[in-house]
CHARMM internal coordinates of N, CA and C (Angstrom, degrees):
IC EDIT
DIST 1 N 1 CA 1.4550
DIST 1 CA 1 C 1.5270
ANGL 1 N 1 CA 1 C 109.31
DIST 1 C 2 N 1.9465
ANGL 1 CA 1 C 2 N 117.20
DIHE 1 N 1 CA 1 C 2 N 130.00
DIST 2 N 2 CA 1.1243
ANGL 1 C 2 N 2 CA 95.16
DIHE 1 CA 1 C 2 N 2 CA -174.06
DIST 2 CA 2 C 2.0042
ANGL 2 N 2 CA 2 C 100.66
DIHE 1 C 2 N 2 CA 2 C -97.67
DIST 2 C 3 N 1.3044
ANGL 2 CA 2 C 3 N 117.00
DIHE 2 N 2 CA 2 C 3 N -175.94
DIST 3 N 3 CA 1.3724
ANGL 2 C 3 N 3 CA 140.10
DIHE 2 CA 2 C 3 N 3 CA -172.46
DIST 3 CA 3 C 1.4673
ANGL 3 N 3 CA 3 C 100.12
DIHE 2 C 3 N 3 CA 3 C -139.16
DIST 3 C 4 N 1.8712
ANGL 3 CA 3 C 4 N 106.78
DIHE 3 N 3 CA 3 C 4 N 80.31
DIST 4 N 4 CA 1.3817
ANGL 3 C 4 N 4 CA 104.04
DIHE 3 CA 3 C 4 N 4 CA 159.62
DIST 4 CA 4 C 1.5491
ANGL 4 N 4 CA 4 C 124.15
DIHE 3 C 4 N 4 CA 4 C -117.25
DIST 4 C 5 N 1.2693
ANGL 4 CA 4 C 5 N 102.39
DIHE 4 N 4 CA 4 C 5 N 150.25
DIST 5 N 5 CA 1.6978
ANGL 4 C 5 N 5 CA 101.51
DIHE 4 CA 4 C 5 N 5 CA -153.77
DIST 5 CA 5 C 2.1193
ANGL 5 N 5 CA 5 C 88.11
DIHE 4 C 5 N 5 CA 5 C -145.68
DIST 5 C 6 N 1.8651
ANGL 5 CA 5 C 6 N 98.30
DIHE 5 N 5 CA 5 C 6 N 127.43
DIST 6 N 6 CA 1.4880
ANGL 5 C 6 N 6 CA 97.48
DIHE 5 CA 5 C 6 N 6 CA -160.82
DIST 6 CA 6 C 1.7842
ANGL 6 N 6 CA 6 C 94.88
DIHE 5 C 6 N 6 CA 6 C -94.85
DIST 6 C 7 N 1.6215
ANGL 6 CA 6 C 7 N 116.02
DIHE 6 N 6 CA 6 C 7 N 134.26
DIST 7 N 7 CA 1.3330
ANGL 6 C 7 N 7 CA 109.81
DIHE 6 CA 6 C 7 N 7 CA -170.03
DIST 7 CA 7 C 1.2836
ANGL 7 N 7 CA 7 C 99.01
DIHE 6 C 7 N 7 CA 7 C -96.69
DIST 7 C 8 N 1.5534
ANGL 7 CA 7 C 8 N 138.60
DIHE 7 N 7 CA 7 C 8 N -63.44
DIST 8 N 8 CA 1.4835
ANGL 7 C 8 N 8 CA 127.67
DIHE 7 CA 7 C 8 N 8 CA -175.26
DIST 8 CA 8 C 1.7510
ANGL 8 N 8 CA 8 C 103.08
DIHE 7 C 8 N 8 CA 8 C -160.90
DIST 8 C 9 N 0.9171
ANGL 8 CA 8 C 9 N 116.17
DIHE 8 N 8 CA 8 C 9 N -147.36
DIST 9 N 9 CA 1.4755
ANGL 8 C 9 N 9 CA 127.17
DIHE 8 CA 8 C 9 N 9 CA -165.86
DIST 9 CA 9 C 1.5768
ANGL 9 N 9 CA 9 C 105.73
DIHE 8 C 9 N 9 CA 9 C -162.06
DIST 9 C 10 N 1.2904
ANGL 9 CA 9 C 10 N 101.61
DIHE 9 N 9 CA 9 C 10 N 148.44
DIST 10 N 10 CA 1.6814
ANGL 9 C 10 N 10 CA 115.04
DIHE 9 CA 9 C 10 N 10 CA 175.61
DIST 10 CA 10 C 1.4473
ANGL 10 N 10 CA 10 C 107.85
DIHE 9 C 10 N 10 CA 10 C -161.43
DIST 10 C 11 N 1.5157
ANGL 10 CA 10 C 11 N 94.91
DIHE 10 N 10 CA 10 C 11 N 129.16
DIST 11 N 11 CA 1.8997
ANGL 10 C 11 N 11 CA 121.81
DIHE 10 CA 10 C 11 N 11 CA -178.49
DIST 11 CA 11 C 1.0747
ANGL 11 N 11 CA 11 C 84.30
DIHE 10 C 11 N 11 CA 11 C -86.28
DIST 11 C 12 N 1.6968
ANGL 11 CA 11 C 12 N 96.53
DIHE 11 N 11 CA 11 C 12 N 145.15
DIST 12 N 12 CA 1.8478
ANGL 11 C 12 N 12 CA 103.11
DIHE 11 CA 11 C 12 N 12 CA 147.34
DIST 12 CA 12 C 2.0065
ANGL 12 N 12 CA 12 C 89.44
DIHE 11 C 12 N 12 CA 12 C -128.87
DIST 12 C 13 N 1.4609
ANGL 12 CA 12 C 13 N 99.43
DIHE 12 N 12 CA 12 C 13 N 94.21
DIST 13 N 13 CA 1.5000
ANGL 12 C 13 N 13 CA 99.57
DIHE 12 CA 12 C 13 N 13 CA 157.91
DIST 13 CA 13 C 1.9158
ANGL 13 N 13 CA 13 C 133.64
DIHE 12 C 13 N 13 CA 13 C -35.68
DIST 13 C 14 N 1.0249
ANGL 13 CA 13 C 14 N 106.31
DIHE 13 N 13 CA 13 C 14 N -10.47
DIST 14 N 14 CA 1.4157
ANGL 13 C 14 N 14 CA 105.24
DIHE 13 CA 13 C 14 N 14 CA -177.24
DIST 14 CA 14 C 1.4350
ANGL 14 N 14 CA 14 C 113.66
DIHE 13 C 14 N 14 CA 14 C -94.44
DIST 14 C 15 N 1.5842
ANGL 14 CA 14 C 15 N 110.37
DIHE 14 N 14 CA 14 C 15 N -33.94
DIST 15 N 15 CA 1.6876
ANGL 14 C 15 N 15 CA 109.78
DIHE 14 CA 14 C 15 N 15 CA 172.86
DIST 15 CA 15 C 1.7179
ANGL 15 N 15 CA 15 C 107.13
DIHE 14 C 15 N 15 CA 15 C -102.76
DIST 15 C 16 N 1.2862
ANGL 15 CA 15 C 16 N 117.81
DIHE 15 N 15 CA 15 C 16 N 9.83
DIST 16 N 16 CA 1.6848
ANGL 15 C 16 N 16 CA 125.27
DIHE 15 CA 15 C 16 N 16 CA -172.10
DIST 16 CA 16 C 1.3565
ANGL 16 N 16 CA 16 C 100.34
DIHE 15 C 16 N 16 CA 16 C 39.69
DIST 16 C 17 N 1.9012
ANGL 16 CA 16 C 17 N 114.57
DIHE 16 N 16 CA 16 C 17 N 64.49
DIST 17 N 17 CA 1.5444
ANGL 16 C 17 N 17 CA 109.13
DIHE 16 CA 16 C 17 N 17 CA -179.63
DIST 17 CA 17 C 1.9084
ANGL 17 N 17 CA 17 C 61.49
DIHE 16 C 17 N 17 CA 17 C -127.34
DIST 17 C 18 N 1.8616
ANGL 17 CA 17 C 18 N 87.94
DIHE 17 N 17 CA 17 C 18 N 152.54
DIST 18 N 18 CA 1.2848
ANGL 17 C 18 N 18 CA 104.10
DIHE 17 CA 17 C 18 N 18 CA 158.10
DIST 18 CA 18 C 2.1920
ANGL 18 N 18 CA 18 C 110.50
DIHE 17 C 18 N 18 CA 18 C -144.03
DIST 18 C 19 N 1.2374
ANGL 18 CA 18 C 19 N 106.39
DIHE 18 N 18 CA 18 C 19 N 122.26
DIST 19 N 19 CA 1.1864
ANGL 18 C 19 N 19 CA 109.85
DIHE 18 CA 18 C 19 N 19 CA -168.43
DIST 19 CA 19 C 1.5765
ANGL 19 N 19 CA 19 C 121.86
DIHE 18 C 19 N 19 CA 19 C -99.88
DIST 19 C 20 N 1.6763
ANGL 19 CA 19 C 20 N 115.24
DIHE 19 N 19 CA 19 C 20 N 107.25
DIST 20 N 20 CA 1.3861
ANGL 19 C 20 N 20 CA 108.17
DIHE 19 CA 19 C 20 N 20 CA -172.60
DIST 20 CA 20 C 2.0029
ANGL 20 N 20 CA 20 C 108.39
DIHE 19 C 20 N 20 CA 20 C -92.96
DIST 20 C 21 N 1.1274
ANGL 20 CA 20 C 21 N 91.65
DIHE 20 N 20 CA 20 C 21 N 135.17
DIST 21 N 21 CA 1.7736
ANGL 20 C 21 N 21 CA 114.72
DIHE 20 CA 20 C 21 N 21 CA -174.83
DIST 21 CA 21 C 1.7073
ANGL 21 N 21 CA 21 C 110.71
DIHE 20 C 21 N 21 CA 21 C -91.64
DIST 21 C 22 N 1.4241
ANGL 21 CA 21 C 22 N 96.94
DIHE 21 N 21 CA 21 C 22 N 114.10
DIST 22 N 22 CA 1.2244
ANGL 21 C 22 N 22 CA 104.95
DIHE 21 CA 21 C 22 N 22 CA -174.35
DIST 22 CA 22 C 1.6270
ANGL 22 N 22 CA 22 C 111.95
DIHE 21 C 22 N 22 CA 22 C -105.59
DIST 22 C 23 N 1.3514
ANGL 22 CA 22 C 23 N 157.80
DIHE 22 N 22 CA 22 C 23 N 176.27
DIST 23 N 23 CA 1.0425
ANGL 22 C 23 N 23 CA 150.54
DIHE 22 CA 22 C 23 N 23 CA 141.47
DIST 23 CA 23 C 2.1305
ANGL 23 N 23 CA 23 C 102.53
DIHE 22 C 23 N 23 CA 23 C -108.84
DIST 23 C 24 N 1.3229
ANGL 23 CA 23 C 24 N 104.60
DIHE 23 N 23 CA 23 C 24 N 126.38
DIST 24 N 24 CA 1.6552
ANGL 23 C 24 N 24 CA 121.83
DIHE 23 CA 23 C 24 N 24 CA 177.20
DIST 24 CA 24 C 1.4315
ANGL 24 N 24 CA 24 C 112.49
DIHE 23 C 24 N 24 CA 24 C -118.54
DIST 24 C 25 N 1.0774
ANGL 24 CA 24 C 25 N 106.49
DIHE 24 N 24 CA 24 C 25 N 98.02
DIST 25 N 25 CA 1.5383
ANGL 24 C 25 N 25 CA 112.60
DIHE 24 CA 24 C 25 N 25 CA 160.60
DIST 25 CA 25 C 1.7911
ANGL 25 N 25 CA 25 C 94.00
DIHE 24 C 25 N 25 CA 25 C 56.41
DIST 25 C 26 N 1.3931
ANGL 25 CA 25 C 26 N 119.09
DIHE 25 N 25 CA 25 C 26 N 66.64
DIST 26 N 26 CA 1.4226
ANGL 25 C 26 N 26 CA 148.85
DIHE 25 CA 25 C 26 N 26 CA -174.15
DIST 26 CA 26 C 1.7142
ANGL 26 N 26 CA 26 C 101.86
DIHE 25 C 26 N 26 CA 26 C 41.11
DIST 26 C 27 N 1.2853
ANGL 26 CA 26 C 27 N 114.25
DIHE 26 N 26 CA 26 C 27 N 1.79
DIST 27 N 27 CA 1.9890
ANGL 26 C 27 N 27 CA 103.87
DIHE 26 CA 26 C 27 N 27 CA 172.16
DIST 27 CA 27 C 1.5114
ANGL 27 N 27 CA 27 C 112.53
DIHE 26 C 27 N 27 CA 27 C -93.96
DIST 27 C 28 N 1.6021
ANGL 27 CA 27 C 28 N 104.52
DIHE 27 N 27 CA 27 C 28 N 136.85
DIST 28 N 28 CA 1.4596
ANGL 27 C 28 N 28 CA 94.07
DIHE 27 CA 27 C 28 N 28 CA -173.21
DIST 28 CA 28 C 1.6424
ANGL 28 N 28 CA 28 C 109.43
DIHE 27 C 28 N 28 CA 28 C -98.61
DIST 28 C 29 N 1.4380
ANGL 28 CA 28 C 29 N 111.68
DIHE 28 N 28 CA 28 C 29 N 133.76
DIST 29 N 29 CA 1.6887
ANGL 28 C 29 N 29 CA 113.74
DIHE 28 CA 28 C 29 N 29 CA 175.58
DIST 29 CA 29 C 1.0543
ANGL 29 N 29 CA 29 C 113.61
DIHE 28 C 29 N 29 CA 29 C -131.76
DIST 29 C 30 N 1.4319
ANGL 29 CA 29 C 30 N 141.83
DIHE 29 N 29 CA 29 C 30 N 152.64
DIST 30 N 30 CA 0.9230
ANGL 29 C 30 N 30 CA 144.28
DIHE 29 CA 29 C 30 N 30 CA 179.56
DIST 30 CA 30 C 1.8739
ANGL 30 N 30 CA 30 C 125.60
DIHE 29 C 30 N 30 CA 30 C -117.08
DIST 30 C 31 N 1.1281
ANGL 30 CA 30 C 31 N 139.64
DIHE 30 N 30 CA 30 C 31 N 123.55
DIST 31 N 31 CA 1.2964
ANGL 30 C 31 N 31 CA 143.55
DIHE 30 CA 30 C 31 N 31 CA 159.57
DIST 31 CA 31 C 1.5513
ANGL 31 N 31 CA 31 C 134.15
DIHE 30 C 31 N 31 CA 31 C -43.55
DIST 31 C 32 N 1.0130
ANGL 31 CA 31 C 32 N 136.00
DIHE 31 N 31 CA 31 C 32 N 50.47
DIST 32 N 32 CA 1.1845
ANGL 31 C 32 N 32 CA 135.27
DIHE 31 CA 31 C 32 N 32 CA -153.52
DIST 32 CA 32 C 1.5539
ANGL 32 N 32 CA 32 C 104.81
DIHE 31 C 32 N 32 CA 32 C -97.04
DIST 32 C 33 N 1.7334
ANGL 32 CA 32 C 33 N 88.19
DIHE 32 N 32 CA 32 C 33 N 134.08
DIST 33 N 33 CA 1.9112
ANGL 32 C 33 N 33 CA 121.43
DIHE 32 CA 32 C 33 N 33 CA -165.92
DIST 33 CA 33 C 1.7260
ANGL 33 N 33 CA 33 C 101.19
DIHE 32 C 33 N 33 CA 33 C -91.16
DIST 33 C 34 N 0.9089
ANGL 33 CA 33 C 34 N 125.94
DIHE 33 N 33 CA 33 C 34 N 123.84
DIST 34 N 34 CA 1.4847
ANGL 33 C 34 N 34 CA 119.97
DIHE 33 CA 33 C 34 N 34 CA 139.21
DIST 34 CA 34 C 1.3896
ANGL 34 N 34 CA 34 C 117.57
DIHE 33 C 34 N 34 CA 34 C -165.83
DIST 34 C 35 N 1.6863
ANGL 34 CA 34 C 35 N 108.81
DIHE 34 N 34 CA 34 C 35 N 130.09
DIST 35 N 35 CA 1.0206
ANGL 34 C 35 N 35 CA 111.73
DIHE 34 CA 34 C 35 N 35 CA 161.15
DIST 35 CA 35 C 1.9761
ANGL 35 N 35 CA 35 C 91.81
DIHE 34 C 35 N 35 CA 35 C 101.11
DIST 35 C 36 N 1.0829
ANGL 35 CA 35 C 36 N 144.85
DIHE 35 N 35 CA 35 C 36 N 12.08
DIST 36 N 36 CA 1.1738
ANGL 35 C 36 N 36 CA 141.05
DIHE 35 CA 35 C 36 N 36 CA -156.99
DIST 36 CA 36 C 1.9605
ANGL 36 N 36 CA 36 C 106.47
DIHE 35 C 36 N 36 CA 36 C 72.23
DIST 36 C 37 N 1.0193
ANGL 36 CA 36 C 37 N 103.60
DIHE 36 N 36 CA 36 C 37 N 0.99
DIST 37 N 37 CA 1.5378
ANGL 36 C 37 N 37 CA 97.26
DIHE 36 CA 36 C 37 N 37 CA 176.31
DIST 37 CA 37 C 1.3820
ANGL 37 N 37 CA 37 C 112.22
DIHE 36 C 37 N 37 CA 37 C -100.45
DIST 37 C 38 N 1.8308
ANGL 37 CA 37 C 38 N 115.98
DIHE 37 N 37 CA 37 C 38 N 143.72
DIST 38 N 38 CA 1.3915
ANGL 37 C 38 N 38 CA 104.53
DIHE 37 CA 37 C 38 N 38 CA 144.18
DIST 38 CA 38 C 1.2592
ANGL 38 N 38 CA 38 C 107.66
DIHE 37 C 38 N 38 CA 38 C -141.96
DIST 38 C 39 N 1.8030
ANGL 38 CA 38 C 39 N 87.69
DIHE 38 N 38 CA 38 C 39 N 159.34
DIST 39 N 39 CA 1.6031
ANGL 38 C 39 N 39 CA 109.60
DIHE 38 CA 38 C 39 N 39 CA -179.07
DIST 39 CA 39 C 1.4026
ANGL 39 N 39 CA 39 C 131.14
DIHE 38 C 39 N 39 CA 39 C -121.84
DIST 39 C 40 N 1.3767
ANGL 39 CA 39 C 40 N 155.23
DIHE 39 N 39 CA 39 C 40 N 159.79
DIST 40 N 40 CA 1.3524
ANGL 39 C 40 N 40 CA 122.51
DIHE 39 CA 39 C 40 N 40 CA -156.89
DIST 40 CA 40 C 2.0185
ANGL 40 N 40 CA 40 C 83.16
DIHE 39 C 40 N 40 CA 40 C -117.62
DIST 40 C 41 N 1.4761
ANGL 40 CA 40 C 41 N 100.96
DIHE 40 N 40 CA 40 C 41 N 167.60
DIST 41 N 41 CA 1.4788
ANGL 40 C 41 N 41 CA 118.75
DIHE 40 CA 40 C 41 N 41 CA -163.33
DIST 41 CA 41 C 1.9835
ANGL 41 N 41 CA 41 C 92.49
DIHE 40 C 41 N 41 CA 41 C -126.58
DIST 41 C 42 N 1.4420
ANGL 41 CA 41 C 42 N 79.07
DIHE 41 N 41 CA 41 C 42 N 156.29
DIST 42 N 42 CA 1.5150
ANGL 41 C 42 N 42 CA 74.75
DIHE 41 CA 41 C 42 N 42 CA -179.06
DIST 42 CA 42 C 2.4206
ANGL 42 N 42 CA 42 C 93.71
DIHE 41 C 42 N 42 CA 42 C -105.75
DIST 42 C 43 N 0.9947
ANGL 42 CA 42 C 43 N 73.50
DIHE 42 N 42 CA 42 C 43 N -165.05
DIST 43 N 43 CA 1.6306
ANGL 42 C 43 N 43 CA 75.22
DIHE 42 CA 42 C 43 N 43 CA 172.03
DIST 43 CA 43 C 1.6792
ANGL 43 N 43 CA 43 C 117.17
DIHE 42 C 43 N 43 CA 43 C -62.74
DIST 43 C 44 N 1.0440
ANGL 43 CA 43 C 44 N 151.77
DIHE 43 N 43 CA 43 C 44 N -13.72
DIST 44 N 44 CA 1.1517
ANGL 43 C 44 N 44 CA 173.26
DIHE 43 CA 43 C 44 N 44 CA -128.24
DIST 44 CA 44 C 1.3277
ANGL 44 N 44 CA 44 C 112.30
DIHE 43 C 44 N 44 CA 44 C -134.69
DIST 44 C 45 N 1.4372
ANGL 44 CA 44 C 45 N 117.26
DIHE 44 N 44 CA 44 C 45 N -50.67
DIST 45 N 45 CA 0.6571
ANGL 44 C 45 N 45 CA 119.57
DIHE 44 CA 44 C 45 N 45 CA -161.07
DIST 45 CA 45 C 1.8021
ANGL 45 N 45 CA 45 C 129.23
DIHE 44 C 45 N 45 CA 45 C 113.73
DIST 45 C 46 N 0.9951
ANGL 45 CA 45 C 46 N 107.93
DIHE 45 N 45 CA 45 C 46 N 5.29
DIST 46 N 46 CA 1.5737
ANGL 45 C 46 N 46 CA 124.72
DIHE 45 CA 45 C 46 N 46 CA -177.05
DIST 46 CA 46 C 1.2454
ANGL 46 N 46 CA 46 C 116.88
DIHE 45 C 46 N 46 CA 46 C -101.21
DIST 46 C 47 N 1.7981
ANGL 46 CA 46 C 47 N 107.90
DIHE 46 N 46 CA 46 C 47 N 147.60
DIST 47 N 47 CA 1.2226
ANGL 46 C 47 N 47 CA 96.65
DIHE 46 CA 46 C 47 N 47 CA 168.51
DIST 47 CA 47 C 2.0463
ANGL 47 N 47 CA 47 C 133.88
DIHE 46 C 47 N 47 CA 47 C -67.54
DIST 47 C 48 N 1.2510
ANGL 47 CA 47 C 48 N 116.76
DIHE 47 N 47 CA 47 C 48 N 132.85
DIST 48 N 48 CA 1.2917
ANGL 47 C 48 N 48 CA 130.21
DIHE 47 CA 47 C 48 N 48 CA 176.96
DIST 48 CA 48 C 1.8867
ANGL 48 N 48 CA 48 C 103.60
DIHE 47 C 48 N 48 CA 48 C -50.35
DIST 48 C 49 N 0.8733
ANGL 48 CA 48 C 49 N 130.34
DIHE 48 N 48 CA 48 C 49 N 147.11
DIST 49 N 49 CA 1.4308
ANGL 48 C 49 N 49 CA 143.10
DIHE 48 CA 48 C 49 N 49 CA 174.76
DIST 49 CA 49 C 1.7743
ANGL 49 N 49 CA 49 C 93.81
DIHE 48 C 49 N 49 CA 49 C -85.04
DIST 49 C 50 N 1.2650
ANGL 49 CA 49 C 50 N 114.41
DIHE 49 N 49 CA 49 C 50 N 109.13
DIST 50 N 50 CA 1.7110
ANGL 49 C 50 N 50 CA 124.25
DIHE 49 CA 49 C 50 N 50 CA 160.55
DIST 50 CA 50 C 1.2932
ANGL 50 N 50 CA 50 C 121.25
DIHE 49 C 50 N 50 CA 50 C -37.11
DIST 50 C 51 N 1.3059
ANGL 50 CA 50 C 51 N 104.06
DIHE 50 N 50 CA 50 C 51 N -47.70
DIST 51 N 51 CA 1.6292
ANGL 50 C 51 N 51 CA 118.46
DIHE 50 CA 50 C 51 N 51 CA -162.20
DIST 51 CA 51 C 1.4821
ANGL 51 N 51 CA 51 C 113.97
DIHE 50 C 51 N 51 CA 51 C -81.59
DIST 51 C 52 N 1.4162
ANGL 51 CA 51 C 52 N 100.57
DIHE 51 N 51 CA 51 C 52 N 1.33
DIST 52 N 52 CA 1.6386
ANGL 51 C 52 N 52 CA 97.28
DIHE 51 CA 51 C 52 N 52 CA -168.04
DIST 52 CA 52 C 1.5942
ANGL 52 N 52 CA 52 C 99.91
DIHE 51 C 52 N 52 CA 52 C -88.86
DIST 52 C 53 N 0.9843
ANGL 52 CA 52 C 53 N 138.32
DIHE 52 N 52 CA 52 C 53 N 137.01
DIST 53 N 53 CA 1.3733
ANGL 52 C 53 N 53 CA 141.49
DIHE 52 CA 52 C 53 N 53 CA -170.07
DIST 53 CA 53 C 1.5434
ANGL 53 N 53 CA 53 C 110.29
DIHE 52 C 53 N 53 CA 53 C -54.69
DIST 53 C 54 N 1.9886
ANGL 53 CA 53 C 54 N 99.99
DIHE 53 N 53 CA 53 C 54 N -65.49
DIST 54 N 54 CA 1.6112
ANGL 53 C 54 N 54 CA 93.07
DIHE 53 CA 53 C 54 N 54 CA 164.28
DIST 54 CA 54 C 1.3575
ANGL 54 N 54 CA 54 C 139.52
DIHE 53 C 54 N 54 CA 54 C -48.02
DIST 54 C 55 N 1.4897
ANGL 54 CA 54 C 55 N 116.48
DIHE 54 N 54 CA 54 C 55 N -20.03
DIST 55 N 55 CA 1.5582
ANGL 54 C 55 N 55 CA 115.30
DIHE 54 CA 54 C 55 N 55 CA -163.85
DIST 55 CA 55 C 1.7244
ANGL 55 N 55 CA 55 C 92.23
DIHE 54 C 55 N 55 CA 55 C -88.74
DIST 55 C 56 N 1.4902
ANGL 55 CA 55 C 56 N 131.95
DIHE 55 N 55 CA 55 C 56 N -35.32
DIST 56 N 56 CA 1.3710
ANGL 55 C 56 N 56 CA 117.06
DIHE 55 CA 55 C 56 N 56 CA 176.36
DIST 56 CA 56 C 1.3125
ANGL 56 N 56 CA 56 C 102.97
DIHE 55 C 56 N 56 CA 56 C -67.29
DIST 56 C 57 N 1.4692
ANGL 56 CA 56 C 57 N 145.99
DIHE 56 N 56 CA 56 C 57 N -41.47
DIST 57 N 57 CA 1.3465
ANGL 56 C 57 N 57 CA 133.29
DIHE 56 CA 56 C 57 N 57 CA -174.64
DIST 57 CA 57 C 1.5353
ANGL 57 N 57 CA 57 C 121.02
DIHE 56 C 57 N 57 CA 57 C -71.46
DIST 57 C 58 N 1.4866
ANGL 57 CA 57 C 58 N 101.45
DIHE 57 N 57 CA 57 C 58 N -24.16
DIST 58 N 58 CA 2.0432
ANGL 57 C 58 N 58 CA 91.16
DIHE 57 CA 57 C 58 N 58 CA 152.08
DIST 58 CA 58 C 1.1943
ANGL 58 N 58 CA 58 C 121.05
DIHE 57 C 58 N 58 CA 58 C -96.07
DIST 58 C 59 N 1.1073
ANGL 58 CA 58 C 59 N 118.52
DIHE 58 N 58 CA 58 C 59 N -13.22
DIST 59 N 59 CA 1.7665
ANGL 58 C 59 N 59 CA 114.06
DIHE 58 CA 58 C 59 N 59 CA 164.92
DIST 59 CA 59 C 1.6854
ANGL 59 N 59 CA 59 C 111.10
DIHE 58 C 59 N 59 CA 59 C -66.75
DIST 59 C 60 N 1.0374
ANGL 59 CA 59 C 60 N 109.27
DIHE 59 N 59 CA 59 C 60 N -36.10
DIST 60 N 60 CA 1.4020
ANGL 59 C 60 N 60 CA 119.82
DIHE 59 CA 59 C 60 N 60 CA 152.53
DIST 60 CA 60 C 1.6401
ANGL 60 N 60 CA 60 C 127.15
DIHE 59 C 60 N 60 CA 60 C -17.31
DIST 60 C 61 N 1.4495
ANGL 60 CA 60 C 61 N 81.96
DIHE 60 N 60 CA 60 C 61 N -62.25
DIST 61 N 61 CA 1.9116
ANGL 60 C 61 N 61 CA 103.76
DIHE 60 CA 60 C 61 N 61 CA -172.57
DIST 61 CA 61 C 1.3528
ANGL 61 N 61 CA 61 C 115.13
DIHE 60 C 61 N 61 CA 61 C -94.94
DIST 61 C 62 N 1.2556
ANGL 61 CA 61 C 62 N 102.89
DIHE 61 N 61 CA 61 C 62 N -8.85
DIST 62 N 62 CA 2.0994
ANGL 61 C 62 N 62 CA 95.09
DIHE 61 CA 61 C 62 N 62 CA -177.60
DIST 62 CA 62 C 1.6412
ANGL 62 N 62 CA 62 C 104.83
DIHE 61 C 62 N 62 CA 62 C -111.46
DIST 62 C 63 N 1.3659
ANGL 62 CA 62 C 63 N 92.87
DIHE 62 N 62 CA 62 C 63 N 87.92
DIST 63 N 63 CA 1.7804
ANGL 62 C 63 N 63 CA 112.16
DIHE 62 CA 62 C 63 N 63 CA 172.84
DIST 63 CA 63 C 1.3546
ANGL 63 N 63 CA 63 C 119.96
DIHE 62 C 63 N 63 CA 63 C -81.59
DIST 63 C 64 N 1.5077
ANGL 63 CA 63 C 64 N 94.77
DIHE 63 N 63 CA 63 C 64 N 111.58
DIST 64 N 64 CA 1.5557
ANGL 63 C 64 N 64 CA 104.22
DIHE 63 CA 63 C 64 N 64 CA -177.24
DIST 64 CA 64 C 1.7279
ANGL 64 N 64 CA 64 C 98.39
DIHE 63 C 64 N 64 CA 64 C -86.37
DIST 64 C 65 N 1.7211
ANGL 64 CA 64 C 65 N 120.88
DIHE 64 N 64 CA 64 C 65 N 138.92
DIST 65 N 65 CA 1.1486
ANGL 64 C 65 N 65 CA 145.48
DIHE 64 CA 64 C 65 N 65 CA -150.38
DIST 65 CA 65 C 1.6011
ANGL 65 N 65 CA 65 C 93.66
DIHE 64 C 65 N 65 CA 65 C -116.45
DIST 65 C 66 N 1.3478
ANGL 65 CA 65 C 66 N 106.37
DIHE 65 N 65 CA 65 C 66 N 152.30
DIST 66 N 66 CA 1.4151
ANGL 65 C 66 N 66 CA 122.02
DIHE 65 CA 65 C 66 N 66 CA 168.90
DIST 66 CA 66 C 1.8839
ANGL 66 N 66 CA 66 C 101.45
DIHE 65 C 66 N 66 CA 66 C -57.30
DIST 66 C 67 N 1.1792
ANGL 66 CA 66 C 67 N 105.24
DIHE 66 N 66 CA 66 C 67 N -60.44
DIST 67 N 67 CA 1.2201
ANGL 66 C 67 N 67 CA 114.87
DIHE 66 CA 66 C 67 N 67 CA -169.83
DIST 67 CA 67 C 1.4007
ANGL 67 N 67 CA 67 C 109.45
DIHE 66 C 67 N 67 CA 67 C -72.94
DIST 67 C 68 N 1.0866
ANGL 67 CA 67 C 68 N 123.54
DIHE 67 N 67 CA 67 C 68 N 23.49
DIST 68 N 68 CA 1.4397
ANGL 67 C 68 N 68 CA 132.83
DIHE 67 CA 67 C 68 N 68 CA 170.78
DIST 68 CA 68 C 1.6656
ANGL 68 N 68 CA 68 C 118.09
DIHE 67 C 68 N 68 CA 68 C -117.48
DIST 68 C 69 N 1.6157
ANGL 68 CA 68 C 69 N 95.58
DIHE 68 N 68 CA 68 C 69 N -26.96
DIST 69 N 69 CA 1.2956
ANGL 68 C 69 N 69 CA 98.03
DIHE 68 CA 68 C 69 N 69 CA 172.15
DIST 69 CA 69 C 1.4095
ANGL 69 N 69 CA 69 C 119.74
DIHE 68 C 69 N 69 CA 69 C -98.80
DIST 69 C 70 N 1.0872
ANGL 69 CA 69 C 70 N 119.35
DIHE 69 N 69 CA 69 C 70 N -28.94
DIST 70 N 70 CA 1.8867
ANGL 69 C 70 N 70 CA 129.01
DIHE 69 CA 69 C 70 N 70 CA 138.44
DIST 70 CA 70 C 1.4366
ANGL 70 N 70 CA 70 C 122.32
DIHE 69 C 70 N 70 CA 70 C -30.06
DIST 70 C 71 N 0.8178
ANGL 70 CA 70 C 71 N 116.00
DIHE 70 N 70 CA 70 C 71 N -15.06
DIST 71 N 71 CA 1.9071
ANGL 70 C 71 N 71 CA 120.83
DIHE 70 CA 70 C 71 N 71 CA -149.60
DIST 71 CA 71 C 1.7529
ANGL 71 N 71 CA 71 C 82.48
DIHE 70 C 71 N 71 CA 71 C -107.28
DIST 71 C 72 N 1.3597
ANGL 71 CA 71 C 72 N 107.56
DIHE 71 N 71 CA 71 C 72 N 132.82
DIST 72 N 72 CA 1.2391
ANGL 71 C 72 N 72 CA 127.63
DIHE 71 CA 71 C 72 N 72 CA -160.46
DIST 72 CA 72 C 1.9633
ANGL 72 N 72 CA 72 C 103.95
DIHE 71 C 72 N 72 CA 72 C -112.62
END
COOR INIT
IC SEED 1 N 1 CA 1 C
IC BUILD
């Protein structure tokens, strides 16, 4: 069972990436939008490896919301 809980969000206006911060089962990752793309972040800030089985099954679970991307 996972335990996801959404902590905040941060724009960086210069690359129009905006990255929402999730906490999963106490690791923090983040979803990051740009461009119609997203990619998942590790705590750091890095990109997550796709291919790793686990990283698609929590990218899975951290649903970024209309009202999350609205939220100012």
């Amino acid at each position: 069972m996972s335990n996801v809980k959404f902590i905040s969000k941060d724009q960086n206006v210069q690359d129009e990436t905006t990255n929402y911060w999730f906490e999963l089962n106490g690791e923090s990752f983040a979803v990051s939008e740009s461009g119609g793309e997203s990619k998942l972040l590790d705590c750091d800030g890095c990109p997550c490896n796709m291919n790793d089985h686990w990283v698609r099954d929590a990218f899975s679970k951290l649903v970024v919301t209309d009202e999350m991307r609205q939220d100012y």
